[in-house]
C-alpha positions, 0 to 999 in steps of 0.5 A: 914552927911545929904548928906549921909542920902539923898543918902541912902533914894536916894539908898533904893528908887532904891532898892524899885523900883528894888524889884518890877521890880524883881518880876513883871519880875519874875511873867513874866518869870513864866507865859512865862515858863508855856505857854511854857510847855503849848505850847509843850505839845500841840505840842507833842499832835499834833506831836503823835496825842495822849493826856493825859495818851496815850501819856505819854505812847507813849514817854515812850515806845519810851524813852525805844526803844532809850535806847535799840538801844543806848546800843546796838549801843555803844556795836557793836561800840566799838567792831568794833573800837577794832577790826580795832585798835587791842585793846585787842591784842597787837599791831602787827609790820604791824599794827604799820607799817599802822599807821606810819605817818613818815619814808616814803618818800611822793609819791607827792615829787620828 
């Protein structure tokens, strides 16, 4: 019986001193994360040469410009991929000829 309890203060000792470990790391993580934030925040400072407000504006006017060009984009996109597969029309007897991997001989072989 006494082994156990000298094994179990052993064990609480370790958790002791891993709890501590865990929150001197987690304050560490935190303070690098922060200077991270800092970090890129001055990047994007220097990047716009704007600050503040200013450059909150900048990132969101711009976030917009990529959301317009993004829609727009997928539109004509999926419009031209319809048009070339027929999608929307059923498929013709030509375009499933152009598509056919098989039934012709390869030019290659003799």
């Amino acid at each position: 019986m006494a082994l156990y309890l000298e094994k179990i203060a052993e064990n609480e000792q370790k958790i002791q001193k891993l709890e501590e470990s865990i929150k001197r790391d987690t304050a560490r993580k935190k303070k690098l994360t922060e200077e991270n934030a800092r970090l890129t925040y001055l990047s994007l400072c220097e990047q716009y040469n704007s600050s503040g407000r200013d450059l909150l504006d900048i990132l969101a006017n711009e976030h917009k410009q990529a959301a317009k060009l993004g829609t727009t984009d997928i539109t004509n996109k999926e419009s031209s991929i319809d048009d070339n597969i027929g999608i929307g029309n059923f498929a013709n007897e030509e375009t499933i000829k152009q598509t056919s991997f098989f039934g012709k001989k390869n030019h290659c072989e003799n």
